[in-house]
C-alpha positions as CSV (number, residue, x, y, z in Angstrom):
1,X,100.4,56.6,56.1
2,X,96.8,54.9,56.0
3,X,93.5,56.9,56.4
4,X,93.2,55.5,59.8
5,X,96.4,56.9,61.5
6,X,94.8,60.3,60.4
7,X,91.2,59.4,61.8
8,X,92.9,58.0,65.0
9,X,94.6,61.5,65.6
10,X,91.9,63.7,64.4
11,X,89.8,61.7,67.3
12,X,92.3,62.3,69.9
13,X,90.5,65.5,71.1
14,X,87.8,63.8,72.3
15,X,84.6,61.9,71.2
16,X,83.2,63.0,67.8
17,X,80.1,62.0,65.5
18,X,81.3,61.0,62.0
19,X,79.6,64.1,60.4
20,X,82.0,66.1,63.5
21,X,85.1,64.3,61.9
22,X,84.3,65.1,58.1
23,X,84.0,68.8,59.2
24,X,87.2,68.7,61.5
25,X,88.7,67.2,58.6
26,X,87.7,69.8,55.8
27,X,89.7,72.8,58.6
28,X,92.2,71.0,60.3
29,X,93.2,67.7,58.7
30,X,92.8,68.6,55.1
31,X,95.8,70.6,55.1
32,X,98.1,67.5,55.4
33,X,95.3,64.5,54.6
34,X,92.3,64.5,52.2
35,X,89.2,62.3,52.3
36,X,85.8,62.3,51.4
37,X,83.0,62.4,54.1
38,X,81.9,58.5,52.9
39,X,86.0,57.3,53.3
40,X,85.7,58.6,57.0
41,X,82.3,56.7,57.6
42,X,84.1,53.5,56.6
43,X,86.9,53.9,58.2
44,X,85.1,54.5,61.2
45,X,83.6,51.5,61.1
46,X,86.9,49.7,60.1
47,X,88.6,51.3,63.1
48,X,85.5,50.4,65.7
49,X,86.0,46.3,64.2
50,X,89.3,46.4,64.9
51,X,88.7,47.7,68.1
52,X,90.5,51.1,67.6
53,X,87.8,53.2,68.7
54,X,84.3,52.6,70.5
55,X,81.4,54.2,69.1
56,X,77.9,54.6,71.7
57,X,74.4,55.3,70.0
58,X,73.2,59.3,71.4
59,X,69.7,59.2,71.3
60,X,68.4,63.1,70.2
61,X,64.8,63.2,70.4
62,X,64.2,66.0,67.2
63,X,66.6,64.3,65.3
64,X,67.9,60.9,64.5
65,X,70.3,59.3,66.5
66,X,73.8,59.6,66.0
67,X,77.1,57.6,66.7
68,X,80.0,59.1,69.1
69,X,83.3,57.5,68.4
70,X,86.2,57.9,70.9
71,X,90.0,56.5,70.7
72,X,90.4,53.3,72.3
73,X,93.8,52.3,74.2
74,X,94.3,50.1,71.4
75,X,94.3,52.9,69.0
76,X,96.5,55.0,71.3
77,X,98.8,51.9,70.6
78,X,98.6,51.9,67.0
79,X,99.4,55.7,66.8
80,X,102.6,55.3,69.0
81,X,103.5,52.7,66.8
82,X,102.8,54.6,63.6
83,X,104.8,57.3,65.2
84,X,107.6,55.6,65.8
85,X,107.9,54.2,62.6
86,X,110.5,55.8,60.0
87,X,108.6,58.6,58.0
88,X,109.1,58.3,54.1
89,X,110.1,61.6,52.5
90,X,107.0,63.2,50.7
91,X,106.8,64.2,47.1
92,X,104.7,65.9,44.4
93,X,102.0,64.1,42.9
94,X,100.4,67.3,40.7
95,X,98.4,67.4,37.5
96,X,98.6,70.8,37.3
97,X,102.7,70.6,37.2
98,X,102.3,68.0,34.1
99,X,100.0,70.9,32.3
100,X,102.3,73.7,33.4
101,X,105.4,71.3,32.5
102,X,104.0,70.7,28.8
103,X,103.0,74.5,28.4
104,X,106.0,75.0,26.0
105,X,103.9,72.8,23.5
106,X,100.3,73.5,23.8
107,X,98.2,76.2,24.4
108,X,98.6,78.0,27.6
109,X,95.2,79.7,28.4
110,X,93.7,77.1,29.9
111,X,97.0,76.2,32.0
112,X,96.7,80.2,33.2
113,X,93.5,80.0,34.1
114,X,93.5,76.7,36.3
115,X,97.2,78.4,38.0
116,X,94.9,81.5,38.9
117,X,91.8,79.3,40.2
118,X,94.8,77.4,41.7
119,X,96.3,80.6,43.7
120,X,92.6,81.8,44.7
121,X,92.5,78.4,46.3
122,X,95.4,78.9,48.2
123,X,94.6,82.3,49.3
124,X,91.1,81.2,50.7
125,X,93.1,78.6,52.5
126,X,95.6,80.6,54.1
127,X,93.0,82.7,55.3
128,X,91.1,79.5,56.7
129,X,94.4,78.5,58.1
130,X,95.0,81.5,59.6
131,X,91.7,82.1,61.3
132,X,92.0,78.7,63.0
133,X,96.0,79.2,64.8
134,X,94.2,82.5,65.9
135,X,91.8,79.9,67.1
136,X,94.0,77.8,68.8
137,X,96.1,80.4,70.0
138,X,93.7,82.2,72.0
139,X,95.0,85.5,73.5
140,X,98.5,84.0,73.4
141,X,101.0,85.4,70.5
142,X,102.4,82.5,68.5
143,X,105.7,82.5,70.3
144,X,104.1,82.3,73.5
145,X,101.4,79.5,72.4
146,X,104.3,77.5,71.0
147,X,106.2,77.5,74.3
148,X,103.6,76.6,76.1
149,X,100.0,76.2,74.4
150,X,97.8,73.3,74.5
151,X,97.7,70.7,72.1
152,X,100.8,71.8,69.6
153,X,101.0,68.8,67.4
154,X,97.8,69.9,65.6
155,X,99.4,74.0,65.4
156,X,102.4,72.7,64.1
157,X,100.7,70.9,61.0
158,X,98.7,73.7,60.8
159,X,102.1,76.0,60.1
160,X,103.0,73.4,57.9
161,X,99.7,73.8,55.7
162,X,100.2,77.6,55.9
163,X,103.3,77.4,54.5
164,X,102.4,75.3,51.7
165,X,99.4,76.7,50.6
166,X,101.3,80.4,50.8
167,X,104.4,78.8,48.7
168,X,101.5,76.9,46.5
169,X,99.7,80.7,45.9
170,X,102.7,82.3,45.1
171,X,104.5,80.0,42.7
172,X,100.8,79.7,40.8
173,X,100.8,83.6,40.4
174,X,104.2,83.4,39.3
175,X,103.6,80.6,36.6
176,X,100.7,82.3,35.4
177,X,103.0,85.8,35.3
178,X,105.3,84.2,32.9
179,X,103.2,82.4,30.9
180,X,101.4,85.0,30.2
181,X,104.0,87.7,29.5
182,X,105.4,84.9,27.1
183,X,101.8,84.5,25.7
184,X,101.8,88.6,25.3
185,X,105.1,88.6,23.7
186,X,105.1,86.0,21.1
187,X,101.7,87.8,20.0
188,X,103.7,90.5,19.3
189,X,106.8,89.1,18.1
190,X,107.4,89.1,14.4
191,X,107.4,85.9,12.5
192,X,110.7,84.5,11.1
């Protein structure tokens, strides 16, 4: 998947300003696709040469103008075709898994401390997560929403960030357990 299939369905909603779409990305997209404010501004401007989306000037009078970019028909193509393309299987790409992974030969203090930073991530996202399907949910309970709410494509990913950010937060805690009780005990162990 490129950065722009991402852009093209985070602007499916409607017409958004660049700085719209970075913030729509940090809550809603960033649990399945990262970028950086300055990668979305050039892929804007990527997608509106490719004719992909169309951007109009809004002229604000106390402060500067600004840029609205919609989804053109063309980039309604281009995501049908993306999603009918076959999907490659995901993996794990994780720094924190090498450290964790070489812990049985260097010291694990610092590997603790980044799995507990790691986990207090995760909570903060799970509640972020979780505030926004309440969002999208409205007064509907989650069975009901997902038989018949609006827009379900971007609840479903949401789940899916839930769920890997809960699964992320409690193997971290976990690690950390271990290593640590190991760290305890071999303080305390006598030597050979």
């Amino acid at each position: 998947m490129a950065l722009r299939h991402a852009v093209l369905a985070a602007l499916l909603d409607g017409e958004y300003s660049g700085y719209q779409l970075a913030k729509g990305f940090d809550i809603g997209v960033a649990n399945f696709w990262h970028a950086l404010p300055q990668q979305l501004y050039a892929e804007l401007a990527k997608l509106e040469r490719d004719g992909l989306v169309a951007g109009r000037e809004v002229v604000q009078e106390t402060r500067p103008n600004k840029r609205l970019f919609r989804v053109t028909e063309a980039g309604r193509a281009e995501l049908e075709a993306f999603a009918a393309a076959p999907s490659k299987p995901s993996f794990i790409r994780d720094d924190l898994l090498v450290k964790v992974q070489s812990a049985d030969r260097v010291g694990t203090a610092a590997v603790i401390e980044q799995l507990e930073e790691r986990a207090a991530a995760a909570e903060a996202k799970t509640e972020l997560l979780g505030a926004l399907l309440r969002q999208l949910r409205g007064d509907l309970d989650e069975e009901e929403f997902l038989r018949r709410g609006e827009r379900i494509g971007g609840y479903l990913t949401c789940l899916r960030g839930l769920a890997f950010e809960r699964e992320n937060r409690d193997w971290c805690r976990m690690a950390a357990g271990v290593l640590r009780d190991r760290q305890a005990a071999a303080r305390t162990e006598p030597s050979p």
